[in-house]
C-alpha positions as CSV (number, residue, x, y, z in Angstrom):
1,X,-165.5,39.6,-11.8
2,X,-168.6,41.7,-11.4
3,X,-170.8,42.6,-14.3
4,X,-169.2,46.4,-14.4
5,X,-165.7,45.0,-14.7
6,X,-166.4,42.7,-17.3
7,X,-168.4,45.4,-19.6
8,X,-164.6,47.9,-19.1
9,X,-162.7,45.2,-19.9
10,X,-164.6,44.1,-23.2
11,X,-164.3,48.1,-24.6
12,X,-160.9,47.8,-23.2
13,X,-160.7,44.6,-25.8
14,X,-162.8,46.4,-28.0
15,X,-160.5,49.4,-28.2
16,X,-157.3,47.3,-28.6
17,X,-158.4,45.3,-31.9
18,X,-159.7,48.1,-32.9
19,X,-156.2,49.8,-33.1
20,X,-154.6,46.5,-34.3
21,X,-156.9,45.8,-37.3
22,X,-156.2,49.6,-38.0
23,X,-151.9,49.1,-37.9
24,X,-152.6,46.4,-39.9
25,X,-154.4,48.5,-42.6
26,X,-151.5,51.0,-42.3
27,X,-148.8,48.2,-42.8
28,X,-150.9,46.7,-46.0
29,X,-151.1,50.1,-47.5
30,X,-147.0,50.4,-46.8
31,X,-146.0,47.1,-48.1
32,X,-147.8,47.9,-50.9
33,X,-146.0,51.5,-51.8
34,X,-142.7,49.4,-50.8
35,X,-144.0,47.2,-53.6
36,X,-144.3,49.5,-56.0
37,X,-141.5,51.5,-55.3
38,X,-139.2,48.2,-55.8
39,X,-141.3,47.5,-59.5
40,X,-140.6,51.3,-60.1
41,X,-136.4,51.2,-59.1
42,X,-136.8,48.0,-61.6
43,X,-137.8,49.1,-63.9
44,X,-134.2,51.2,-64.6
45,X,-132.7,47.5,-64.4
46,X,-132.2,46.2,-68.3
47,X,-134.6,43.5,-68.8
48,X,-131.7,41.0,-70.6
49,X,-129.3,38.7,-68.8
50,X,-125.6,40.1,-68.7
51,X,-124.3,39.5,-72.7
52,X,-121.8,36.5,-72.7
53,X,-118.1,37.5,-71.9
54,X,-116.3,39.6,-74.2
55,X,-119.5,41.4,-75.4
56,X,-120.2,43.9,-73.2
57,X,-119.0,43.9,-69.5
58,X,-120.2,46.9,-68.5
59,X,-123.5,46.1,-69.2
60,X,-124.1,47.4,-65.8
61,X,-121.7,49.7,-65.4
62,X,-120.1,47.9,-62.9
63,X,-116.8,48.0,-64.5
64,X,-116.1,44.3,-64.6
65,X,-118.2,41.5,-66.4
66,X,-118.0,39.6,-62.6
67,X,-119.8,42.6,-60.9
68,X,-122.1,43.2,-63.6
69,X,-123.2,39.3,-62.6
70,X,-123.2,39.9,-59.3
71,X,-125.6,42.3,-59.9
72,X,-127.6,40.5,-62.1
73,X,-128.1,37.8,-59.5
74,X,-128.9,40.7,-57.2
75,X,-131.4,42.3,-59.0
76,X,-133.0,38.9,-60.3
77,X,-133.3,37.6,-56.4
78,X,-135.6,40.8,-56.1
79,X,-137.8,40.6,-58.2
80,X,-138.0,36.7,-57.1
81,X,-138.8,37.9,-53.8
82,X,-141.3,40.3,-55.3
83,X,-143.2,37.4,-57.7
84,X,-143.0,35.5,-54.4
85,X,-145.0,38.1,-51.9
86,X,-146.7,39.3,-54.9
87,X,-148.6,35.6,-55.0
88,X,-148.7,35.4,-50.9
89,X,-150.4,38.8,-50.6
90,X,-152.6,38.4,-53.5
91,X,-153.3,34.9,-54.4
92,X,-152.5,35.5,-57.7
C-alpha cells in the first residue's frame, strides 16, 4: 500500500469513528430520556405493596386481588431493571 492509500484510508477510519462515537452519544442521550420517562410513568404507580386479601383488591384497578399482584410484580421488576442500569450506566 502506497503512502496515498494509506493517508484515504486513515480519514476513511477517521470519518467512521467519528460517526460511531457520535451514535453513541445519540443512544446515551435516548436511554437516558427512556430512563426518565419510565421514573416519570412510575411515578403514577402507588408506592405500597398490594394490601393483604380482603382489604382492597382493586388496589390497581385491575378488578381482581390476583391481577392487582400481577401487576405489582410487573411494575416492581421495572423499577428492578431501572435500579439495575441505573448503577451500570452510572456507577452509582
Amino acid at each position: 500500500m502506497n503512502k496515498p492509500q494509506l493517508e484515504v484510508l486513515v480519514d476513511l477510519l477517521s470519518v467512521d469513528l467519528l460517526s460511531a462515537e457520535k451514535r453513541i452519544k445519540e443512544l446515551e442521550a435516548e436511554n437516558e430520556r427512556l430512563r426518565e420517562d419510565c421514573k416519570f410513568l412510575l411515578s403514577f404507580a402507588p408506592e405500597d405493596a398490594v394490601p393483604e386479601l380482603g382489604h382492597d383488591p382493586t388496589f390497581y384497578y385491575t378488578g381482581t386481588y390476583g391481577g392487582d399482584l400481577k401487576l405489582q410484580e410487573r411494575i416492581d421488576g421495572i423499577k428492578a431493571k431501572l435500579e439495575e442500569h441505573s448503577d451500570d450506566c452510572h456507577g452509582e
